[in-house]
C-alpha positions, 0 to 999 in steps of 0.5 A: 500500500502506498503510504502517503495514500494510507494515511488520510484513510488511517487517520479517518479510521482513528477518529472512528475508532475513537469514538468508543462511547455511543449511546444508541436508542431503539424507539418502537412504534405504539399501535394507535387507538382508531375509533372508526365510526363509519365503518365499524367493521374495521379492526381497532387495535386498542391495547389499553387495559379496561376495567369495568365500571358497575353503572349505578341506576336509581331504579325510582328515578324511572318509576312512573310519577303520580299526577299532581293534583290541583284542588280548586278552591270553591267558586264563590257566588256573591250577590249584590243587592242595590237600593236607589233612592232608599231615603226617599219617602214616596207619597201617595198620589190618588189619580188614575196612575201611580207617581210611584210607578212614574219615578221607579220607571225613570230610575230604570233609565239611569246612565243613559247618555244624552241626546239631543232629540232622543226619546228612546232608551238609546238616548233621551235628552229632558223631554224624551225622558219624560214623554217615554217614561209617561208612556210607559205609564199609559199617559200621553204627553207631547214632546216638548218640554214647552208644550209639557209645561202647559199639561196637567195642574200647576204645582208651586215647589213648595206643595209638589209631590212625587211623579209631578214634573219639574219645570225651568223657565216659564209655562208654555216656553219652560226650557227643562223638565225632569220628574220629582222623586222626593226629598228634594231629588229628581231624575232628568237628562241633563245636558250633551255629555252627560247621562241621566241621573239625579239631582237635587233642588238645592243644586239646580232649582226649577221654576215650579210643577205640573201634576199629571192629574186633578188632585 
């Protein structure tokens, strides 16, 4: 062998040889865990231990509950009874209809609204009121409150009696009219935009009373 070729291949071989300490490590491959869902046919290599786990179930969680039961409470019937005008003292009219019948008749038609013209139940303005209420009664009146004033007996305030009419202003072109009911109060249909109600003579006093007979 040549000697000047050997030596850079001896001198490799050295360093080769010199290293006389190697540590080497031999990793294996882990079989990897394939939860295949698609194809569950598919082998899985699955090498973890298992241990099996008892599954606690509450048997009465599952038993049929009984329906609730809701106890109502018993309906309650309660009954309302109003007097109107129980303060007032209803004289006795001799003629041949009752004033009593008269006024109780009109009270029928509180909180009807006013109208004016209106002579049925649907609406009344003063005259209305009074007109249907008579009729009701089996007693005729004309549709004014003027010609109204001119019927019957003239009554001063201080001698009227319940079922005469009240008037405002003066005999034959009286501008209101309403029914008395006693002790100062009397029903009529005010004005537009309110509803027939009472009033009482200490608040709107009238002029004087017709009698709707000859007593």
């Amino acid at each position: 062998m040549n000697l000047r070729l050997s030596l850079p291949i001896l001198a490799a071989l050295g360093v080769c040889v010199g290293l006389t300490s190697v540590s080497t490590t031999t990793v294996f491959a882990q079989d990897i865990v394939v939860s295949h869902q698609e194809n569950p046919e598919i082998a899985v290599t699955d090498k973890t231990v298992k241990t099996a786990e008892p599954i606690v179930v509450n048997a009465a969680a599952f038993a049929p509950q009984p329906a609730s039961v809701t106890t109502l409470a018993p309906v309650q019937t309660i009954t309302t009874t109003t007097t109107i005008f129980s303060n007032i003292d209803f004289e006795d009219v001799a003629a041949d209809f009752s004033a009593t019948d008269l006024t109780q008749t009109a009270q029928k038609y509180l909180g009807v609204p006013y109208v004016w013209g209106g002579s049925t139940p649907n609406g009344f303005d003063c005259s209305g009121l009074v007109q249907y209420t008579a009729r009701e009664n089996g007693i005729n009146l004309p549709r004014t409150s003027q010609q109204q004033s001119t019927c019957g007996t003239y009554v001063p305030l201080s001698q009227i009696k319940p079922g005469d009419l009240l008037f405002w202003g003066d005999v034959g072109t009286a501008e209101h009219v309403a029914i008395y009911l006693g002790n100062g109060q009397y029903i009529h249909a005010p004005a537009p935009g309110q509803n027939v109600k009472v009033g009482k003579l200490q608040w709107f006093t009238p002029s004087f009373g017709r009698r709707l007979n000859n007593n």
